[in-house]
DSSP file (Angstrom, degrees, kcal/mol; ACC not computed):
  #  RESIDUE AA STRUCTURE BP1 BP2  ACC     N-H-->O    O-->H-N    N-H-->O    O-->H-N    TCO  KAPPA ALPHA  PHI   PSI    X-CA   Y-CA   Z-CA
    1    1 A X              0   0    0      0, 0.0     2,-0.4     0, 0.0     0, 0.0   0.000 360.0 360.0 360.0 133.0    8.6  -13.2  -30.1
    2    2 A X        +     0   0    0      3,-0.0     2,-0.2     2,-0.0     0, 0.0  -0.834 360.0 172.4-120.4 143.6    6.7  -10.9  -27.6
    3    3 A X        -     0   0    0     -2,-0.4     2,-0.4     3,-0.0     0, 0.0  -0.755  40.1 -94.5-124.3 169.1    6.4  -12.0  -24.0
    4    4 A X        -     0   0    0     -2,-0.2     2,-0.3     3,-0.0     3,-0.0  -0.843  37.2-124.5-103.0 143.3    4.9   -9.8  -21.0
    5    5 A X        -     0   0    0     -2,-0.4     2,-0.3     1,-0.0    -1,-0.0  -0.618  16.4-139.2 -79.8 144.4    7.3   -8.1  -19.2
    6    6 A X        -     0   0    0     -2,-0.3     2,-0.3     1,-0.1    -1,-0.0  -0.557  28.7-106.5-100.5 159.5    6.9   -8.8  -16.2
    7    7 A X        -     0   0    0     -2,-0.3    -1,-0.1     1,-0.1    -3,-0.0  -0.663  12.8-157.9 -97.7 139.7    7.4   -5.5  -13.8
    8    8 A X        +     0   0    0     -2,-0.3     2,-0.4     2,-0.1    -1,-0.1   0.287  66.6 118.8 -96.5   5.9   10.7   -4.5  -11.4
    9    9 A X  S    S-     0   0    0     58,-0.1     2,-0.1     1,-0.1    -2,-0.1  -0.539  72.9-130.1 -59.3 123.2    7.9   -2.3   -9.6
   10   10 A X        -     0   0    0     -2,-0.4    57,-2.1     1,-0.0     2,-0.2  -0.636  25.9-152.3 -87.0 126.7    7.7   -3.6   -5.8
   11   11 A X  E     -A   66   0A   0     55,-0.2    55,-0.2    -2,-0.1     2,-0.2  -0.601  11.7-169.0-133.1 118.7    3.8   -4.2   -5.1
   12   12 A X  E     -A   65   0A   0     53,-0.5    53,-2.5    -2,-0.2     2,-0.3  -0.513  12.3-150.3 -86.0 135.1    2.4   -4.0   -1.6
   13   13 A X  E     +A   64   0A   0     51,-0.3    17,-0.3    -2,-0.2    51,-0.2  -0.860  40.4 146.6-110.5 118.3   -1.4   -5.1    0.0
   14   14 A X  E     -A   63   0A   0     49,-2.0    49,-1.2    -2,-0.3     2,-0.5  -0.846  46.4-107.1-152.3-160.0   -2.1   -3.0    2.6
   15   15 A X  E     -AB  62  28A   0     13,-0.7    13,-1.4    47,-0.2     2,-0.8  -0.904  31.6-122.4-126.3 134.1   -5.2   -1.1    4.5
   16   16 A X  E     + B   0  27A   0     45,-2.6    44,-5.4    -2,-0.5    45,-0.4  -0.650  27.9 175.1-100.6 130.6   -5.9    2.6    4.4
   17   17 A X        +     0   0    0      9,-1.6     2,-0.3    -2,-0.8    -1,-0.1   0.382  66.9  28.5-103.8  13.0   -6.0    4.2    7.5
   18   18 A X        +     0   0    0      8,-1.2     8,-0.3    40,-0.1    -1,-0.2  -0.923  38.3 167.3-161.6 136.8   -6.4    7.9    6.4
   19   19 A X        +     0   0    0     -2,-0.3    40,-0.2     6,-0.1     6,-0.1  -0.610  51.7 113.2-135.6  76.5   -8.1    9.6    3.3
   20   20 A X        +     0   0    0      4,-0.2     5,-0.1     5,-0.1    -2,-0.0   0.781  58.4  81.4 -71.8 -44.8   -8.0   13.2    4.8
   21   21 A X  S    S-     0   0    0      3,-0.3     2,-0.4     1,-0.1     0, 0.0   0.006  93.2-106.4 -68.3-173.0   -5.4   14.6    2.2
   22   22 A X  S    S-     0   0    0      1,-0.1    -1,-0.1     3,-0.0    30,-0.1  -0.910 100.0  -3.0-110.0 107.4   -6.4   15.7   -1.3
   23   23 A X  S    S+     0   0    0     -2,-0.4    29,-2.8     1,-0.1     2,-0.5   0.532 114.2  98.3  73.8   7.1   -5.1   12.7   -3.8
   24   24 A X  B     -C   51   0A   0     27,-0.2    -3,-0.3    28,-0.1    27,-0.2  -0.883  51.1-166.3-143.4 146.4   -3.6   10.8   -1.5
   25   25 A X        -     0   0    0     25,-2.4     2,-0.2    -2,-0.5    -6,-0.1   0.090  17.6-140.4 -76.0-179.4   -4.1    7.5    0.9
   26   26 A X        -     0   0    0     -8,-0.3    -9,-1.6    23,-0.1    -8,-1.2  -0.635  25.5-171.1-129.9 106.9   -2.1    6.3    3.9
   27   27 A X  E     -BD  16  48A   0     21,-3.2    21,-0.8   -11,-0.2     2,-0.6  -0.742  13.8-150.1-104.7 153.0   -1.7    2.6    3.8
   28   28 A X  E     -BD  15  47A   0    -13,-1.4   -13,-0.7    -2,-0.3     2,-0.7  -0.918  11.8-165.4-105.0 109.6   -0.3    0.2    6.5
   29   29 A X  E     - D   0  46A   0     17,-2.2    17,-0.8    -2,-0.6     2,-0.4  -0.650   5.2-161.4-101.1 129.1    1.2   -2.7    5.4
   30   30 A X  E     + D   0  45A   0     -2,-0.7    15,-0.2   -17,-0.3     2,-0.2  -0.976  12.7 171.6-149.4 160.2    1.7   -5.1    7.7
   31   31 A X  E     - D   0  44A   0     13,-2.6    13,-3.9    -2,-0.4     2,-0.3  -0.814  23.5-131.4-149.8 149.4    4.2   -8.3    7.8
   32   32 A X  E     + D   0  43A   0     11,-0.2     2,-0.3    -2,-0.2    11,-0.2  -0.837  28.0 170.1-108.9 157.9    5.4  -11.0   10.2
   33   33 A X  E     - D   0  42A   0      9,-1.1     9,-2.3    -2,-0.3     2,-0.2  -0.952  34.7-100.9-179.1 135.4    8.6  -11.6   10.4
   34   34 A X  E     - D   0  41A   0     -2,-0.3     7,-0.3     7,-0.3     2,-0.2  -0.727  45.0-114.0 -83.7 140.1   11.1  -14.1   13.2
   35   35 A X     >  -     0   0    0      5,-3.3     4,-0.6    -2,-0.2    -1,-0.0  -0.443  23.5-124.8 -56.9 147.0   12.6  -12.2   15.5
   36   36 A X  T  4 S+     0   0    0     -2,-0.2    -1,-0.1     2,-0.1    -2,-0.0   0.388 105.8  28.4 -57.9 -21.0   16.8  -12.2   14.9
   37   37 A X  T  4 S+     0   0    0      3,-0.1    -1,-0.0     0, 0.0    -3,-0.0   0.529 128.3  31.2-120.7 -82.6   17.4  -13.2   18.2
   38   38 A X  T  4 S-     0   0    0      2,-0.1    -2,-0.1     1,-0.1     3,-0.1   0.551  85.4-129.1 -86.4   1.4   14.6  -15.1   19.7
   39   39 A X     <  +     0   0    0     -4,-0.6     2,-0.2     1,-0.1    -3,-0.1   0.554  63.0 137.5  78.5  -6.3   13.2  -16.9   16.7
   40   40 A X        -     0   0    0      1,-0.1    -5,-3.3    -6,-0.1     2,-0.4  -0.790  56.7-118.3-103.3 172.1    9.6  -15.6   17.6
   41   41 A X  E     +D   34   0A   0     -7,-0.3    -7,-0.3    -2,-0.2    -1,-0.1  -0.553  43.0 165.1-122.8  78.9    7.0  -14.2   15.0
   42   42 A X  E     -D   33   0A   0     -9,-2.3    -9,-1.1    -2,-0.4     2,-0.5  -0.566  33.3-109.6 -99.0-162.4    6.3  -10.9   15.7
   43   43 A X  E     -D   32   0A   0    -11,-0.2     2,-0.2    -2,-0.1   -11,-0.2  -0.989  24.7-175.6-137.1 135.6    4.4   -8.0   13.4
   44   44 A X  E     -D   31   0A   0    -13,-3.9   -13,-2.6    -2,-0.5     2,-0.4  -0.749   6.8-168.1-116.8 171.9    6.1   -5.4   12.2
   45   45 A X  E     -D   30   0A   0     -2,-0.2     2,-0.3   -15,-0.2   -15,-0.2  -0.758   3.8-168.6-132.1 173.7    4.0   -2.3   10.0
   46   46 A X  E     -D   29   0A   0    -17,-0.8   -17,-2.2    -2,-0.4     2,-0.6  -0.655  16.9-128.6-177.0 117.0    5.1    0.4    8.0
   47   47 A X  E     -D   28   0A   0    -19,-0.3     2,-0.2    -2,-0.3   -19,-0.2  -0.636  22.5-174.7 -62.5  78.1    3.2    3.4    6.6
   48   48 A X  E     -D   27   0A   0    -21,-0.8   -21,-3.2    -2,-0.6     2,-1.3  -0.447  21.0-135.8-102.9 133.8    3.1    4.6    3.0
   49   49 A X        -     0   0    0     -2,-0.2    28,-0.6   -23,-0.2     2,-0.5  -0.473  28.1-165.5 -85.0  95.6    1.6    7.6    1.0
   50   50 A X  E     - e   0  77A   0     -2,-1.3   -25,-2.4    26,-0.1    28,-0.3  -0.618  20.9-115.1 -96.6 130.1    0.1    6.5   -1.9
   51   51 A X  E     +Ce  24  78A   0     26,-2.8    28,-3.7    -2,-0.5   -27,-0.2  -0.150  34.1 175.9 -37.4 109.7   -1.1    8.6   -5.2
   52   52 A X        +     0   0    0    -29,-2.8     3,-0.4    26,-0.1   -29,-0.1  -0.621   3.5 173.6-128.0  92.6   -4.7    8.4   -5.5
   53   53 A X  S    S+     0   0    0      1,-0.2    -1,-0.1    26,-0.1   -29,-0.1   0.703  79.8  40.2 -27.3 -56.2   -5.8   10.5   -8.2
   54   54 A X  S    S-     0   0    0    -31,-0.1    -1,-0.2     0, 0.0   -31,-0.1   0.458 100.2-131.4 -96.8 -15.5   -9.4    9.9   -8.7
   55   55 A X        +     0   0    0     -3,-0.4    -2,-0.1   -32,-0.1   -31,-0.0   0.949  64.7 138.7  56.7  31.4   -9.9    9.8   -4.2
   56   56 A X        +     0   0    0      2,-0.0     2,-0.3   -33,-0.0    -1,-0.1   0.773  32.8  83.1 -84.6 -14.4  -11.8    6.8   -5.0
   57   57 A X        -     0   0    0     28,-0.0     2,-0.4     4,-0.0     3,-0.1  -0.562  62.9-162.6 -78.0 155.8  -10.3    4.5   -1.9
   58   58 A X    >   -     0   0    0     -2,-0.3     3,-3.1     1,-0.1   -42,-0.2  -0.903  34.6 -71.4-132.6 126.4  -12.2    5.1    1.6
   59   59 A X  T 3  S+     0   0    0     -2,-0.4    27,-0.2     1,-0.2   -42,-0.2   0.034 120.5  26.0  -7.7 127.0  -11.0    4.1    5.4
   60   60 A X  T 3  S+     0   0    0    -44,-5.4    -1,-0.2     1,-0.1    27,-0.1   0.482  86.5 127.3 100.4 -23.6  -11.1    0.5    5.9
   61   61 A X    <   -     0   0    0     -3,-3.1   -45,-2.6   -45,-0.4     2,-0.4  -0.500  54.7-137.9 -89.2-177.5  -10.7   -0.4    2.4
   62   62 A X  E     +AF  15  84A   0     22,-1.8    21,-2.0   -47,-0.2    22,-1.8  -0.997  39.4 168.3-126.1 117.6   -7.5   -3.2    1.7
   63   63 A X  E     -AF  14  82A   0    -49,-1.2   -49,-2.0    -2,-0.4     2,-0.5  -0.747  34.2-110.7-127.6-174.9   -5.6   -2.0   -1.6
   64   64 A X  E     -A   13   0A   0     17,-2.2    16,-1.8   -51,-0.2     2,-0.5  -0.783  22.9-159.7-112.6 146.0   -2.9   -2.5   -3.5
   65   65 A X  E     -AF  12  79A   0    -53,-2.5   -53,-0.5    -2,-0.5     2,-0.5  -0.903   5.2-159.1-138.2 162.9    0.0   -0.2   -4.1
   66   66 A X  E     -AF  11  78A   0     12,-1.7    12,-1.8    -2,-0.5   -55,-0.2  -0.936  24.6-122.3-127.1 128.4    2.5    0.0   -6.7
   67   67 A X  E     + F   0  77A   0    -57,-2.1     2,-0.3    -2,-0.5    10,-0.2  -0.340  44.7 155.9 -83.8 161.1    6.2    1.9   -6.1
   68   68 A X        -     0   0    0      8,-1.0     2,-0.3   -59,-0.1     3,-0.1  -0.875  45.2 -48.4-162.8-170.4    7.0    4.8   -8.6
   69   69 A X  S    S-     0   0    0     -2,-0.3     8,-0.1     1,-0.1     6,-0.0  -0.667  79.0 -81.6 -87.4 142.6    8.9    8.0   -9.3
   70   70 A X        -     0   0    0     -2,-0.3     6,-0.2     1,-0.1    -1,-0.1   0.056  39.5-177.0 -48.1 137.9    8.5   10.4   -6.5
   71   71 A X        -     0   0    0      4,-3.1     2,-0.2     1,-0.4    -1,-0.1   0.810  64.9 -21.0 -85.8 -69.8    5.5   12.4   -6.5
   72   72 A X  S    S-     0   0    0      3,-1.3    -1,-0.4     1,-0.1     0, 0.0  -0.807  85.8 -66.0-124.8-180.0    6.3   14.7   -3.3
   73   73 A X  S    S+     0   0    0     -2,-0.2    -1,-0.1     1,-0.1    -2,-0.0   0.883 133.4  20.5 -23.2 -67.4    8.2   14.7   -0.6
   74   74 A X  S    S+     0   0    0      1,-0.1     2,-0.1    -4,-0.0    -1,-0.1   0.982 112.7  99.3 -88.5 -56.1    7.0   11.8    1.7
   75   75 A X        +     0   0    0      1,-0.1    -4,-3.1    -5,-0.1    -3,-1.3  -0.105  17.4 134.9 -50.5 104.5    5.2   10.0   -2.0
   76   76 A X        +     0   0    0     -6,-0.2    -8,-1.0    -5,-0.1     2,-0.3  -0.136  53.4  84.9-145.1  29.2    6.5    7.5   -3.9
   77   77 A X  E     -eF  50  67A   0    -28,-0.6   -26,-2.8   -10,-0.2     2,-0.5  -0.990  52.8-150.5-131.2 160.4    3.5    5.2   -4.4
   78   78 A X  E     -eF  51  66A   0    -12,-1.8   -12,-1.7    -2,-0.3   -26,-0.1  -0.933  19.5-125.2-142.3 121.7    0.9    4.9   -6.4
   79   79 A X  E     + F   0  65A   0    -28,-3.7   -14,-0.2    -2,-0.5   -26,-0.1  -0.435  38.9 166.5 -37.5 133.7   -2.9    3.2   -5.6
   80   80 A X  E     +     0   0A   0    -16,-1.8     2,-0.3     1,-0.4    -1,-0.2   0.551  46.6   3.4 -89.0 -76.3   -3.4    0.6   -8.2
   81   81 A X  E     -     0   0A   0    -17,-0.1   -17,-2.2     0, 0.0     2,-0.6  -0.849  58.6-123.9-122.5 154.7   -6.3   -1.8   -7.6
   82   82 A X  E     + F   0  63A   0     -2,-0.3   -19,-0.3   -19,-0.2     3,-0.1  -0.895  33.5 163.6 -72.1 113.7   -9.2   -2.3   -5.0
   83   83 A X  E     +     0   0A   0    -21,-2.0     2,-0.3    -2,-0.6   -20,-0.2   0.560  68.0  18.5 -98.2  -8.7   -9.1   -5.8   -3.3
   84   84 A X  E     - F   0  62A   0    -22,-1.8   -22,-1.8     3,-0.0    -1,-0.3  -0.885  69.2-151.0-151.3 118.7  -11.2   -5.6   -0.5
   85   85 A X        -     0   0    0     -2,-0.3   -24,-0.1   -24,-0.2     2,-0.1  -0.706  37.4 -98.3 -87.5 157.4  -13.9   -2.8    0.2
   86   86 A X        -     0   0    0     -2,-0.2     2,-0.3   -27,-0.2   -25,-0.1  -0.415  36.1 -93.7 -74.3 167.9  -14.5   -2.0    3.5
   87   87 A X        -     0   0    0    -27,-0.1     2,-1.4    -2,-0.1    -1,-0.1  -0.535  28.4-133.9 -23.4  95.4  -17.2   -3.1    5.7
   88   88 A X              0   0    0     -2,-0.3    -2,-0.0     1,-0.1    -3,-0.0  -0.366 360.0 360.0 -52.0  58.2  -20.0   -1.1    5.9
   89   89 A X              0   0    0     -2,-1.4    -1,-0.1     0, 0.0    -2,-0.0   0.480 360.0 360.0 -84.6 360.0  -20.8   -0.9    9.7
């Protein structure tokens, strides 16, 4: 009997706000969350450097990232898929 395995790989939707580096993104994922205390909604963010091989994602676009074995120091994700290109302006 074959099923798909379903993956223990965390995967995150987020927006890149820098493609300076050479193979790599910087996405911000950002999350809402109740405050512990006061019960209100705030947004919280986090920034993560994700493996892009090919340097095919651009400012502005909304992708997906997929966790992995470290690459470098600060890198331990990896670009997967496009979902949103950015907005030409």
């Amino acid at each position: 009997m074959t099923e798909a395995k379903t993956s223990l790989k965390r995967t995150l939707v987020g927006k890149v706000v820098s493609d300076k580096r050479a193979k790599t993104v910087t996405v911000l994922i950002e999350r809402r969350v109740k405050h512990e205390l006061y019960g209100k909604i705030v947004g919280k963010s986090s920034k993560y450097h994700a493996h892009d091989e090919k340097g095919e994602y651009k400012l502005g676009d909304v992708i997906e990232i997929t966790e992995s074995r470290p690459i470098s120091k600060t890198k331990n994700w990896v670009a997967t898929r496009l979902v949103k290109k950015a907005a030409l302006v």
